[in-house]
N, C-alpha and C positions, 0 to 999 in steps of 0.2 A: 206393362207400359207399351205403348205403342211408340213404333221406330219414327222420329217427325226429323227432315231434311231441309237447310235452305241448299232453294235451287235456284234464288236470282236475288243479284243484290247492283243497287245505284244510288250514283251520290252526285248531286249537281257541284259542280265546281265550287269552292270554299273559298269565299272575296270576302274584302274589309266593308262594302258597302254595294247590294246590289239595284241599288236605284229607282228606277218606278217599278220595277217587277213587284209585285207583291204575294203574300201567301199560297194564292191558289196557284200563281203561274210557278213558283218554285215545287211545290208538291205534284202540281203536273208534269212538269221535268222529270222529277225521281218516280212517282208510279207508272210512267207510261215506262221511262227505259227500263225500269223493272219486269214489267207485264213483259215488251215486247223482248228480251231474251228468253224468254219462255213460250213466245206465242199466245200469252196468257188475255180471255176480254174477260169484261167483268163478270159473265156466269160462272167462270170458271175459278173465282174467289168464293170460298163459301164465310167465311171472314175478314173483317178488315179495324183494325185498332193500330192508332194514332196516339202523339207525345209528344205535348208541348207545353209552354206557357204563357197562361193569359193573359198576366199582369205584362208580358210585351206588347200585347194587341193593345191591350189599356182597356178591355171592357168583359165583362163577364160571358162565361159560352164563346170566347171571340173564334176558339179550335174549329168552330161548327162550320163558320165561313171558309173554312179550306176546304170542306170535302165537295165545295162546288169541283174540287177537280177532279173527284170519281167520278161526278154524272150521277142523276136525277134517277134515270130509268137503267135497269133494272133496281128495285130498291133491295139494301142491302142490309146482312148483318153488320153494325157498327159498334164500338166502343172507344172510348179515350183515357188516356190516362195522364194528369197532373204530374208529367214527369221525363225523365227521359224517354226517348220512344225504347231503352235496351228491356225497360218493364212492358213497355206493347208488346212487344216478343212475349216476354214471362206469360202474358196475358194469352196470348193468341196460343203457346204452346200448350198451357193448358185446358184452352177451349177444345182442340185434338186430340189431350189427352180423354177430355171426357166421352170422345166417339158419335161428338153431335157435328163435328165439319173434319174434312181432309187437307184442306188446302185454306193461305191465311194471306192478308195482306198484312203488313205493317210501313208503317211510315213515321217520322218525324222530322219539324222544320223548325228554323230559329232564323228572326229578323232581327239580330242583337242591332242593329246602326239604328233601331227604332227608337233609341232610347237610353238613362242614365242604367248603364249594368251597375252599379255599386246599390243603385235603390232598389232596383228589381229582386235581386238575389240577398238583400237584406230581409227583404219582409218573406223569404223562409224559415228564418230567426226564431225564436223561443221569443212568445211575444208579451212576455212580463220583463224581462228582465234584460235579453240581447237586443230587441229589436226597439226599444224606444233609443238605445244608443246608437242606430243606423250607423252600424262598421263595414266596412264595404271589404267584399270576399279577399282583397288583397293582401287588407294589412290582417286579417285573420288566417291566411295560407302564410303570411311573413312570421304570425308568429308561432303556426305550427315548425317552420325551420327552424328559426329559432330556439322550439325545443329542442328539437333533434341535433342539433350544433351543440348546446350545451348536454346534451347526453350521450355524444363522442358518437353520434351516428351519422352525422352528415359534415362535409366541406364544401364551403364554396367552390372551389373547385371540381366535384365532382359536381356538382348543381351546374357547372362549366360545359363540364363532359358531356352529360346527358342533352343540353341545350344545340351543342355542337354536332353532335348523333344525331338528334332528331331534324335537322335542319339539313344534315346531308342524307339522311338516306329518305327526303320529302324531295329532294333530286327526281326519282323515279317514279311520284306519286304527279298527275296529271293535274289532278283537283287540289294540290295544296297550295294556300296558301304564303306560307314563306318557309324559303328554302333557299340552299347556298352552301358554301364553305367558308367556315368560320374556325379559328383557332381558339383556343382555350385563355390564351394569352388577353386577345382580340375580345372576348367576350368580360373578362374579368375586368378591364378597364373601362366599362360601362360604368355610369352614375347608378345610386342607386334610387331605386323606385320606390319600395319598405322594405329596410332593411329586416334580413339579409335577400333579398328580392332586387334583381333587375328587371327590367321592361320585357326584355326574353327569357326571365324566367317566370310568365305568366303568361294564358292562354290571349292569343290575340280576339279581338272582336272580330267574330265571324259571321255573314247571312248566309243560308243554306237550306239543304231539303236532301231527307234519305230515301230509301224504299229497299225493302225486303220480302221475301215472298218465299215459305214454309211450305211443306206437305208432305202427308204419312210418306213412308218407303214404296208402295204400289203406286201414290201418283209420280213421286220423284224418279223413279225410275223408267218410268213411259215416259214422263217429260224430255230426260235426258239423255235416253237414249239415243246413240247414233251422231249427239253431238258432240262428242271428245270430251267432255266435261263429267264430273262426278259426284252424286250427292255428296253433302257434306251433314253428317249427324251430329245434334245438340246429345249426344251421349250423358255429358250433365250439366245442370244447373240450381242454382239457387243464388238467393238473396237476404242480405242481414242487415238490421237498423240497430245504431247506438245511439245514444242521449244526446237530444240538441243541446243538453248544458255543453259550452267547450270544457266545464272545468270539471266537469263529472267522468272524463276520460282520460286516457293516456294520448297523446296526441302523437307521441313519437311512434306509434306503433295503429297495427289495423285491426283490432279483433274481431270485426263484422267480417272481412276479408279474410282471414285466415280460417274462419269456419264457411262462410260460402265456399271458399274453394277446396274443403276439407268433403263436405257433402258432397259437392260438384265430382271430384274425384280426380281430383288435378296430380294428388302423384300417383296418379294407377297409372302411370305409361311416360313412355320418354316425353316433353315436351319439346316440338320444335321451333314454334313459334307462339310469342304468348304477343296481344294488343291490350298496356294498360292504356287506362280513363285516366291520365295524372294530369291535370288540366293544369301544375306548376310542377316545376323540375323536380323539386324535393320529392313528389309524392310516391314518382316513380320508382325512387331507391327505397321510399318505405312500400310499396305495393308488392317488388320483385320479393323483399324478405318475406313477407306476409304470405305469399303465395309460395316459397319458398323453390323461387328459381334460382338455376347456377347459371353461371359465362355460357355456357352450351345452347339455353332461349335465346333466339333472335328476337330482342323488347324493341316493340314501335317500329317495323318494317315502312308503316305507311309516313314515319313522320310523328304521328300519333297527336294526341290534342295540341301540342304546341306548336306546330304547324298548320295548324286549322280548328277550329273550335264551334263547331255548330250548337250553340245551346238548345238541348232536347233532343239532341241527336248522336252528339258526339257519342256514347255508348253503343247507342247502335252502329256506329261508324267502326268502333274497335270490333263489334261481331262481324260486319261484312266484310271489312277487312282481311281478317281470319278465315272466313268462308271463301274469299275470292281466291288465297293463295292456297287454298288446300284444292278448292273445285278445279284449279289448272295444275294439281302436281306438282306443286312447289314446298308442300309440305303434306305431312300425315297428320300430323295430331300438333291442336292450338289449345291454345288458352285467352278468351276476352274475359275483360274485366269492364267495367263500367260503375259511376257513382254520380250520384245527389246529393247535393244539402253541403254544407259550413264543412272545412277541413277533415274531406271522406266522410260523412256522416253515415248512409247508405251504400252499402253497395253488391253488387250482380258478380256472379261468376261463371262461365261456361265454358265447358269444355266443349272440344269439336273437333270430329276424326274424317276423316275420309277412308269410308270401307269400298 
């Protein structure tokens, strides 16, 4: 296997509505201050794979139109992926695995103000049977709580906690969207949205744009030499899909998650800091078991999706996340997580050390 490093990672600031900007100018945001912490122009990508989705644009191929912000000349290796951009990584690590490019771009962007999110993310539905009932992702994360409430694994209150975490330690985070100090108390006297769901306990609408930038051990290590900064190695990864029936699964629990991260190799070592994808408060307390971290993981440093929610990105956001606190020494060894689809349907595992 060959050793593959991220050595540059950017996130355009994470707003409820970013206004005339559109696709290309947020994707040129995120690849340029990606390139430019590297020095990197476009020869110096030998790949580049993208994560989003179309049904926001409203028209089929709509992804194509962003990569007006690579530029025309020189023409490039491309691919896309119907998904979060945390699979354009999966993508692009593989393509270096096979020994045909050293160095990769990845990106993804989400203009959720574009549009109704309850219809968009319905029609990834099972479409005999889920999707002509158009449920919209909320009251199906309500009643994955739901379960887990009636199987003595979750409290409202702790759905409390993690809300009140995430929103203080998105304090320190530049690009998040909302943050603050809120009390336990303070949050639980909120109406509710679907039950057992309040309005922050659900990922807010986000527009935004990522970029990440990959390569073997040989370039990462010229890159970043002399800069203070230090690779950080995808040491492991994988990915697992379960049943879009909801009712063909346990909902209270992750079994795609607890063997991605079983593969990935998440307890070969101390973990310091893990970033889940729980884009509702519940999911988090189901993701930490499934991965099986203690109090000792620092979960959602950045705030994590509930403080910002870029759809098609947010995954990639828990990897660079991970990557930026390890590449300045604030940790040794992470764990991202990242998912797709109706209550965790999909989902990504990786580890990442700083050697």
């Amino acid at each position: 296997m060959r050793e593959v490093a991220i050595i540059a990672y950017h996130q355009t600031p994470m707003v409820r509505d970013a206004g005339a900007k559109n696709d290309v100018e947020l994707v040129m945001e995120a690849v340029h201050g990606a390139k430019a912490q590297v020095g990197f122009k476009n020869t110096d990508i030998d790949f580049t794979c993208s994560g989003s989705c179309d049904y926001l644009g409203g028209a089929a191929f709509a992804f194509v139109g962003a990569l007006d912000a690579l530029g025309a000349v020189p023409p490039i290796s491309e691919s896309h992926v119907e998904m979060d951009a945390a699979w354009a990584l999966y993508e692009a690590w593989i393509k270096i695995q096979t020994g045909h490019f050293d160095t990769a771009l990845i990106y993804g962007f989400g203009k959720s103000s574009h549009g109704p999110m309850h219809e968009v993310l319905a029609l990834q539905l099972d479409p005999y049977y889920t999707q002509p009932l158009w449920p919209d992702q909320i009251s199906m994360a309500g009643l994955q709580a739901r379960a887990m409430m009636d199987a003595g694994k979750l409290t409202e209150k702790q759905m409390a906690e993690v809300v009140a975490k995430s929103r203080k330690n998105a304090k320190a985070n530049p690009n998040a969207q909302l943050k603050g100090d809120y009390t336990v108390e303070q949050l639980l006297a909120e109406p509710m949205l679907s039950s057992p769901l309040r309005k922050h306990d659900c990922p807010p609408i986000t527009d935004g744009a990522s970029a990440l930038i990959i390569a073997t051990r040989e370039v990462a290590e010229r890159v970043l030499a002399g800069t203070g900064k230090r690779p950080v190695y995808i040491t492991g990864i994988d990915h697992r899909i379960e049943s879009h029936q909801l009712g063909t699964r346990d909902l209270t629990s992750s079994m795609s998650t607890r063997i991605a991260g079983e593969q990935a190799g998440v307890s070969k070592g101390k973990v310091d800091i893990a970033e889940l994808h729980a884009p509702f408060s519940h999911q988090e307390i189901l993701l930490k078991e499934a991965l099986g971290l203690d109090n000792s993981t620092v979960i959602n440093p950045s705030g994590g999706p509930l403080a910002g929610n870029i759809f098609m990105s947010a995954g990639l956001d828990r990897i660079g996340a991970v990557a930026t606190r390890i590449m300045n020494g604030e940790a040794n060894r992470g764990v991202a997580h990242a998912t797709s689809g109706a209550c965790l349907q999909q989902n990504l595992v990786a580890v990442l050390e700083g050697k």
